[in-house]
PLY file of the C-alpha trace (Angstrom):
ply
format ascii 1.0
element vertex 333
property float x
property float y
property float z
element edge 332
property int vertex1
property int vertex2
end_header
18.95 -23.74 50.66
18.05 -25.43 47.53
15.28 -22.56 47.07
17.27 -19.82 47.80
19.57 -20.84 45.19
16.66 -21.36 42.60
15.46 -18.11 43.37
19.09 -16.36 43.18
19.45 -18.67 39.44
16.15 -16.93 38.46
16.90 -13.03 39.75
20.24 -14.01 37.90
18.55 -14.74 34.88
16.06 -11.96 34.84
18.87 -9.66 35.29
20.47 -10.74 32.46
17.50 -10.49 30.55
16.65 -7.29 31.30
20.82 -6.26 30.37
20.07 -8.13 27.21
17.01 -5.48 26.26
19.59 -2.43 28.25
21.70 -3.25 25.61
19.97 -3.79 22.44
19.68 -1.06 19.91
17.12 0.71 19.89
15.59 1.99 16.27
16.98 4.79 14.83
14.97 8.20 15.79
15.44 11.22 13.68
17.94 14.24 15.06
16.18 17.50 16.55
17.21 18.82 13.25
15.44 16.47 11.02
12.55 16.29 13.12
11.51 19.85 12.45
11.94 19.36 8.86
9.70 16.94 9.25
7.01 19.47 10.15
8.13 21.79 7.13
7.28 20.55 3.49
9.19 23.54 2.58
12.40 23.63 4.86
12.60 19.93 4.13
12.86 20.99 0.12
15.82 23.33 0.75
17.87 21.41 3.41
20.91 20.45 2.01
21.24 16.64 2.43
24.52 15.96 0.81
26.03 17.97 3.32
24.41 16.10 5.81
26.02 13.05 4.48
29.09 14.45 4.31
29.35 14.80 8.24
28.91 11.09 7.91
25.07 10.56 8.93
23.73 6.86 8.16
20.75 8.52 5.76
19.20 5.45 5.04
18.41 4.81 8.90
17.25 8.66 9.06
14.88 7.87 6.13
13.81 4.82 7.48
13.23 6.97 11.18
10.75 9.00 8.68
8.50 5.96 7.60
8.56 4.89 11.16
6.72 7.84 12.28
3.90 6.63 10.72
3.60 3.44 12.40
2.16 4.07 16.16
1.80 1.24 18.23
-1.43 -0.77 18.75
-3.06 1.31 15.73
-3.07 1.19 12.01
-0.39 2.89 9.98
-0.95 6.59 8.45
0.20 7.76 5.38
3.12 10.19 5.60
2.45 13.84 5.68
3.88 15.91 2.81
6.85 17.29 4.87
7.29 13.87 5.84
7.61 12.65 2.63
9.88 15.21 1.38
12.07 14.45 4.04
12.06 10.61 3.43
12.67 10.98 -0.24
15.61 13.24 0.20
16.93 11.36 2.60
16.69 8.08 0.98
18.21 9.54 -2.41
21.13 11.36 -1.01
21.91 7.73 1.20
22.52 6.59 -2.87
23.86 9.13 -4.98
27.96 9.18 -5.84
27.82 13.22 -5.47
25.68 16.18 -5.32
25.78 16.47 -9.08
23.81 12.75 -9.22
21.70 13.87 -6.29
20.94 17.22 -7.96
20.39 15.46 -11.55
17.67 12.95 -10.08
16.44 15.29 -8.42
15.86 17.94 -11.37
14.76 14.44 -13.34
12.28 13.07 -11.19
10.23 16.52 -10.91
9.98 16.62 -14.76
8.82 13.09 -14.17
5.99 14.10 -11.57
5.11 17.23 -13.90
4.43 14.74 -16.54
2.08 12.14 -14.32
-0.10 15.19 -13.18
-0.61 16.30 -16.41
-1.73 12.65 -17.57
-3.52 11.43 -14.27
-5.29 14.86 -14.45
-6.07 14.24 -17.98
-7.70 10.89 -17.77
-9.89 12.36 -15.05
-11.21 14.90 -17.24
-12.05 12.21 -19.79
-9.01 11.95 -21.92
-8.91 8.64 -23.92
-5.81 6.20 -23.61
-5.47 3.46 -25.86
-2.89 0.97 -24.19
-2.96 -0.77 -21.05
-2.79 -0.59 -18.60
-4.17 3.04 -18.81
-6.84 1.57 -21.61
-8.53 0.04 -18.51
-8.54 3.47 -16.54
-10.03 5.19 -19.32
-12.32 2.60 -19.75
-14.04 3.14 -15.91
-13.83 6.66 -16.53
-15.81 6.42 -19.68
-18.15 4.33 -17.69
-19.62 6.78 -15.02
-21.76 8.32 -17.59
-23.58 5.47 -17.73
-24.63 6.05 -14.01
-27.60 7.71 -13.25
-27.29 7.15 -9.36
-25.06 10.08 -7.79
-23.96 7.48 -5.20
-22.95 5.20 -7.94
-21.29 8.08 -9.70
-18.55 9.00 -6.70
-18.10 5.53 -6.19
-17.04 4.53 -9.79
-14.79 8.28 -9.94
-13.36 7.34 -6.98
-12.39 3.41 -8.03
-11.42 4.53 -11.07
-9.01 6.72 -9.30
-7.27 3.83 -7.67
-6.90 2.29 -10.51
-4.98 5.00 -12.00
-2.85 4.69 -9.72
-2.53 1.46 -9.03
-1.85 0.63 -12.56
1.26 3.48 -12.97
3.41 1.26 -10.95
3.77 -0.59 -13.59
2.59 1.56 -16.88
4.09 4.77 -15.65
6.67 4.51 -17.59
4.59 4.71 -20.60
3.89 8.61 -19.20
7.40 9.87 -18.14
9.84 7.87 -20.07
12.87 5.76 -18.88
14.71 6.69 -15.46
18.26 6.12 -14.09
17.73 4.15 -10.27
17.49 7.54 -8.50
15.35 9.50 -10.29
12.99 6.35 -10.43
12.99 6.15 -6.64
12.02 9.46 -6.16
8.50 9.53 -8.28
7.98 5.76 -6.63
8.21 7.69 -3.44
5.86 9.74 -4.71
3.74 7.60 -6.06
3.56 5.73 -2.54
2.42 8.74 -1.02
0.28 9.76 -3.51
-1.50 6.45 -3.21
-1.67 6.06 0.04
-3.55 9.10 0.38
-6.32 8.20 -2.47
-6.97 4.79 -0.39
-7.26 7.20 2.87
-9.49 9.54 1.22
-11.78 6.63 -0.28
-11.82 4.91 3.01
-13.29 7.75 4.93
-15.65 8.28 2.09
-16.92 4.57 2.09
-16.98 4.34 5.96
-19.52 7.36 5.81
-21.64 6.41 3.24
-22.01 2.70 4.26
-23.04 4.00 7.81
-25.86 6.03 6.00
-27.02 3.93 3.09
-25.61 0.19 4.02
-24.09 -1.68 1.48
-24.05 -1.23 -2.22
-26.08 -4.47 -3.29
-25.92 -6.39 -6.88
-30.12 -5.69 -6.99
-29.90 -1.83 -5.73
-26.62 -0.56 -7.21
-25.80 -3.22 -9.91
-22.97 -5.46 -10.32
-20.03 -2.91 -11.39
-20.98 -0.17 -8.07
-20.73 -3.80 -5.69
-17.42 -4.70 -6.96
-15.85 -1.23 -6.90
-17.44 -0.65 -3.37
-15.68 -3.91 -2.40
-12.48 -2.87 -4.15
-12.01 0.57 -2.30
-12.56 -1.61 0.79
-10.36 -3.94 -0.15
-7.36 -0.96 -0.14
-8.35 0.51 3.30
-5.74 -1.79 4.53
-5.03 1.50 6.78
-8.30 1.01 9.18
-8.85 -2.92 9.50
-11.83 -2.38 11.54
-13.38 -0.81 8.58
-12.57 -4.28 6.67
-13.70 -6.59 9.05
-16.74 -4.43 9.73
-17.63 -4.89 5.22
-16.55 -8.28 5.71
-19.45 -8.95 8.29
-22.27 -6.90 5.98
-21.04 -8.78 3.04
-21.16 -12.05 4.62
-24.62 -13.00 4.82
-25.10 -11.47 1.14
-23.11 -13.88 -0.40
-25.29 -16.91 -0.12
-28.00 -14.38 -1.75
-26.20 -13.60 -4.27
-25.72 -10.08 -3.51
-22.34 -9.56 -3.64
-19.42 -11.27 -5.29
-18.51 -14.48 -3.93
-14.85 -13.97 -5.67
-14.78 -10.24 -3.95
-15.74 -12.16 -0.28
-13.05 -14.31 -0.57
-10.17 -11.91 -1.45
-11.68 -9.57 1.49
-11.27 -12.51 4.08
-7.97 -13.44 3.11
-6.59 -9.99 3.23
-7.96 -9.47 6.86
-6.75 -13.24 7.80
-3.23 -12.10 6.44
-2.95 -8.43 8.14
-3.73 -10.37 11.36
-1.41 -13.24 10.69
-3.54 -16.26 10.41
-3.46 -18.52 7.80
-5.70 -17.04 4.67
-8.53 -20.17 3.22
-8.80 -18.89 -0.52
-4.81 -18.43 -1.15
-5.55 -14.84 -2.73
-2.61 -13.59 -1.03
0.61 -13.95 -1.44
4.73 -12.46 -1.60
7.32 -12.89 -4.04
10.01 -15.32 -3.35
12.24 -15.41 -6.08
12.49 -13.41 -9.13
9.35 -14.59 -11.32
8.03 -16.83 -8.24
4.62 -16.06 -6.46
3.97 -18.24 -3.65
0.60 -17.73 -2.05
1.24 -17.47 2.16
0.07 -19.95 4.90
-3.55 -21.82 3.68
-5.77 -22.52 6.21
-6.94 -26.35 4.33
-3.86 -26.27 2.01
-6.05 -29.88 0.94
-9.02 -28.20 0.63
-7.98 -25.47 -0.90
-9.16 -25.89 -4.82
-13.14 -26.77 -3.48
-13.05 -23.35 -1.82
-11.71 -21.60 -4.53
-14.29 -23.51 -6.85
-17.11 -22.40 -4.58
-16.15 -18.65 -4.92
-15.75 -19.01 -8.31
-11.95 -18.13 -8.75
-10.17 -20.16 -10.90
-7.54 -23.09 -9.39
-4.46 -21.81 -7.39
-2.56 -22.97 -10.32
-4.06 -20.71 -12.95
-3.98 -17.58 -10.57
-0.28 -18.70 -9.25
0.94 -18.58 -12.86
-1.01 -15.51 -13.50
0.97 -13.63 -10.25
4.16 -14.84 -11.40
4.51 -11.87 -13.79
4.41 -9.22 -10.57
8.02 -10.84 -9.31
9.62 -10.25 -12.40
12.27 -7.16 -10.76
12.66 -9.25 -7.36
15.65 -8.86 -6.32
15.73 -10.86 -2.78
0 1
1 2
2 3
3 4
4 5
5 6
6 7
7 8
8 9
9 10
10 11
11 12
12 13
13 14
14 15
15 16
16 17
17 18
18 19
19 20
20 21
21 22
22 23
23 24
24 25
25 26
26 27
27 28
28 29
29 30
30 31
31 32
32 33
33 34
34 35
35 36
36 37
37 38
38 39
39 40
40 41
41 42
42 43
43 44
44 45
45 46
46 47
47 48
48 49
49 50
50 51
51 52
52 53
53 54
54 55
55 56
56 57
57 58
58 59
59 60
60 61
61 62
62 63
63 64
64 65
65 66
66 67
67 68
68 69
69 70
70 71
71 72
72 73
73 74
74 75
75 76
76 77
77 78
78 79
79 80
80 81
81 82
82 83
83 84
84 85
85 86
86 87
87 88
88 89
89 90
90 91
91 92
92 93
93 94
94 95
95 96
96 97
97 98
98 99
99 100
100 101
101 102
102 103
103 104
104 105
105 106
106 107
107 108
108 109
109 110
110 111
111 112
112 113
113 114
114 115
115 116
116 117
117 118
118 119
119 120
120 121
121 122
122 123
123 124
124 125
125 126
126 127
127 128
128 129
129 130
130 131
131 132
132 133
133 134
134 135
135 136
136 137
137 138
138 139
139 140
140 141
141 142
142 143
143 144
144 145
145 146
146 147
147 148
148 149
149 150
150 151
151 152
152 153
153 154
154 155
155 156
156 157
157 158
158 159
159 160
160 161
161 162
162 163
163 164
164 165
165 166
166 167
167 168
168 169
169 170
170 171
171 172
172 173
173 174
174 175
175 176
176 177
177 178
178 179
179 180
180 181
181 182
182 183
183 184
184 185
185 186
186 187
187 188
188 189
189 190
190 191
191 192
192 193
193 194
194 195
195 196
196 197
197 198
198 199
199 200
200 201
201 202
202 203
203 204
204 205
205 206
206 207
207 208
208 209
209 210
210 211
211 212
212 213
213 214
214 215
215 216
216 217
217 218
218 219
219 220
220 221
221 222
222 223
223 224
224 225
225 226
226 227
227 228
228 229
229 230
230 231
231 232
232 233
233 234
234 235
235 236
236 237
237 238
238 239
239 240
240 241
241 242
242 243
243 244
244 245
245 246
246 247
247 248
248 249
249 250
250 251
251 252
252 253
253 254
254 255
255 256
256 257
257 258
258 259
259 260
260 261
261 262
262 263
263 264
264 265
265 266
266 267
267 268
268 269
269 270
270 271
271 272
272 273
273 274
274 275
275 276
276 277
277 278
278 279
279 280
280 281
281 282
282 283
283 284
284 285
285 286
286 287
287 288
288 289
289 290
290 291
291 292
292 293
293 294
294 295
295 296
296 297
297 298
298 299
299 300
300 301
301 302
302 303
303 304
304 305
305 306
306 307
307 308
308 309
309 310
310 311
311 312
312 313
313 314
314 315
315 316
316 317
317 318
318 319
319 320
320 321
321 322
322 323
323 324
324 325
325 326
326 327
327 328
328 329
329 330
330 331
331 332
């Protein structure tokens, strides 16, 4: 009698388990409507959004449906497709404007915006000189590929230089386009997302090839400045971890030889320990958790700690904390 019961307790409490996850939301998906768009850069453009919200729609779920597209189960995020990204932006900008007059204004506001970053990005690529940072220091890498004879050297150091370009406009782009009300600055960061997204994708599938057919670039076969920017592009494929871990393993037994960075080895490990949720060992990684506030995430030997960072020859957590702070400056919480 006694078992019966316990088993009648436990197909009681599986059953209201399984009404618990019946009943739970699930995430928002995007409408049949929306979900063509999504396969129309184009038809995205020209959908009127304002009316959508009108009919009462939440937008900001459908826009974040879009980015959740992206993200497949059991494999490594993708960047979003250009229809994709129209749609999300739209989306996201009508969810904020007061009336189609804002919405149309950011709009209008945000393309001069982009007009003006292609102009300048393409610039700089064609050897135009900046003389302020952050864009100093993208000029700067540019200017330095002539010094490379090697033509595997040379695509590396265009390519790096092209992260950095736009890398650094997150927080020097306002040097190109000028000041921006909220909405018309959260469309070109949109765009900028995108847009970087699909440099790191394009690098990634670069580097994966040529490593497979040349190995690694070594300090004693492709100098000092091709090591570090081969271990940089790897260090933004955050969208194929295999590809990391797989560097991470050829650069491993260099270090002790000297042939790579130790500094560049230790940021590489702690980004793979942190995309796969263990605790990092050099404390390169970190969020923001108050405005002005950098706090590194979980250490592996938070005691231990400063020897590592010695070893790998990158500064005390202290110095590199206070240096971070400056990145939380617009946290808002």
């Amino acid at each position: 009698m006694l078992q019966r019961t316990m088993v009648t307790a436990a197909v009681a409490a599986v059953s209201i388990l399984m009404a618990g996850f019946q009943t739970a939301p699930a995430p928002p998906q995007l409408s049949p409507a929306l979900a063509v768009l999504a396969e129309d850069a184009s038809a995205a453009q020209g959908f009127d959004y304002m009316a959508l919200k009108a009919e009462g729609v939440d937008l900001k779920a459908m826009s974040d449906a879009v980015y959740r597209r992206a993200v497949v189960a059991g494999s490594d995020p993708r960047c979003l497709t250009e229809a994709e990204a129209e749609l999300q932006e739209n989306l996201a900008a009508a969810a904020e404007a007061t009336d189609r007059a804002a919405f149309d204004d950011d709009r209008a506001a945000a393309a001069e915006a982009w007009a003006k970053w292609n102009l300048f990005s393409e610039g700089l690529e064609h050897g135009q000189i900046a003389t302020e940072p952050p864009f100093k220091w993208v000029s700067d890498r540019y200017a330095e590929i002539s010094e490379e004879t090697n033509p595997r050297s040379v695509e590396l150091l265009r390519r790096t230089a092209k992260d950095q370009m736009y890398r650094h406009s997150w927080t020097g782009g306002e040097q190109v386009w000028g000041p921006l009300n909220p909405g018309a600055r959260s469309r070109v960061l949109a765009r900028l997302m995108r847009a970087t997204c699909v440099v790191d994708r394009d690098n990634t599938e670069w580097l994966k090839a040529d490593v497979a057919a040349n190995g690694w670039f070594t300090i004693s076969a492709s100098g000092a400045r091709a090591s570090s920017s081969a271990w940089l592009m790897a260090q933004h494929a955050d969208r194929d971890r295999d590809f990391q871990r797989h560097v991470l393993s050829l650069m491993e037994p260099l270090v002790s030889t000297g042939e790579v960075s130790k500094a560049n080895y230790a940021y590489l490990w702690d980004r793979i320990a942190v995309s796969e949720r263990r605790p990092q060992r050099y404390g390169t990684q970190g969020r923001c958790v108050a405005r002005n506030r950098w706090e590194p995430n979980d250490l592996e030997d938070p005691a231990g700690v400063e020897a590592l960072r010695e070893v790998a020859e990158i500064g005390s957590l202290a110095e590199y904390q206070a240096h971070m702070h400056q990145y939380c400056a617009d946290f808002a919480g």
